[in-house]
C-alpha positions as a printed NumPy array, in Angstrom:
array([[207.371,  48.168,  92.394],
       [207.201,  51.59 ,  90.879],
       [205.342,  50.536,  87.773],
       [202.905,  49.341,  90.034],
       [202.542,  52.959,  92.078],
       [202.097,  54.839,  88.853],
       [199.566,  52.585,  88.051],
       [197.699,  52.842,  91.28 ],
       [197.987,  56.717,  90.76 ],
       [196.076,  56.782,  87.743],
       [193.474,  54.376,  88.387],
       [192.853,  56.805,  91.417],
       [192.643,  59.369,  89.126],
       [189.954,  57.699,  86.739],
       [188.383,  56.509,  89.973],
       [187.808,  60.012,  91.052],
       [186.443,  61.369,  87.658],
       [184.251,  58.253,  87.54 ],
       [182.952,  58.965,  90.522],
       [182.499,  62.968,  90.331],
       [181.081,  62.747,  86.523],
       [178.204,  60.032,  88.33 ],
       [177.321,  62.477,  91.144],
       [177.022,  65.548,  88.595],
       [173.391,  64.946,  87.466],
       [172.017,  63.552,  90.804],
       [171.012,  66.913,  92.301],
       [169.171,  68.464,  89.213],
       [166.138,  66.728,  89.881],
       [165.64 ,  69.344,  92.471],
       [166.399,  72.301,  91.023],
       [163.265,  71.664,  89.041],
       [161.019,  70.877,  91.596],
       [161.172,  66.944,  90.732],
       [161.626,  64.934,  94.06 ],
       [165.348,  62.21 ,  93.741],
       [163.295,  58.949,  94.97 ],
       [161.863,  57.986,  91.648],
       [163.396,  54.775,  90.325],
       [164.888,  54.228,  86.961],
       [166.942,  51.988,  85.334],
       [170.544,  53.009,  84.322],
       [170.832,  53.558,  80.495],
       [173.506,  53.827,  78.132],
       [176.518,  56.366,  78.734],
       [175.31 ,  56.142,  82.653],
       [174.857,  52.334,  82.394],
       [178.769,  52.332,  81.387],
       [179.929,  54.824,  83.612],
       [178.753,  52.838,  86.577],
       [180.134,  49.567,  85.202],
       [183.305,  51.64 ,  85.203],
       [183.67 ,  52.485,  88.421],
       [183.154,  49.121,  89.825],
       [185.931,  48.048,  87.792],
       [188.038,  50.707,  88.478],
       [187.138,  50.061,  92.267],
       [187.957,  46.278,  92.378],
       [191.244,  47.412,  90.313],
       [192.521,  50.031,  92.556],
       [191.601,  47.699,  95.744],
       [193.367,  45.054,  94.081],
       [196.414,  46.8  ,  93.205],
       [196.899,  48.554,  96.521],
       [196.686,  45.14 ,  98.068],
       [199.401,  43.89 ,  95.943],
       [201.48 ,  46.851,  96.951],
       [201.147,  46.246, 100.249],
       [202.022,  42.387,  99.922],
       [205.141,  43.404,  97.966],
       [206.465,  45.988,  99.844],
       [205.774,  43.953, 102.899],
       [207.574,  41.325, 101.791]])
C-alpha cells in the first residue's frame, strides 16, 4: 500500500514538470508580435513530451484508482 503512494507521488511530480515544461514556450509567440492560432504539427523533443504526459496522466489516474480500491477494501 505504501509502495504504491510513493509511486503516485512521483508520477505527480513528473506529471507536473511535464506539464509546466509544455506550457513554457506557448506564450512567446506573443512577445514577438506573432499571433498563438497558427497550426503546426508537434515535432521531436515536443512530440515526446506530449506523448509523456498522456502516459503519465493515464498512469497517475490509474494508480490513484487502485489506491482507492485497496484502501477501500
Amino acid at each position: 500500500m505504501k509502495n504504491l503512494q510513493i509511486i503516485q507521488i512521483v508520477i505527480a511530480a513528473l506529471l507536473m514538470l511535464a506539464i509546466l515544461l509544455q506550457n513554457r514556450g506557448a506564450g512567446l509567440s506573443g512577445v514577438f508580435g506573432g499571433t498563438g492560432n497558427i497550426y503546426r504539427t508537434k515535432r521531436g523533443i515536443e512530440k515526446k513530451l506530449f506523448i509523456a504526459t498522456i502516459i503519465l496522466a493515464v498512469l497517475f489516474f490509474s494508480i490513484s484508482l487502485a489506491v482507492i480500491l485497496l484502501y477501500k477494501g
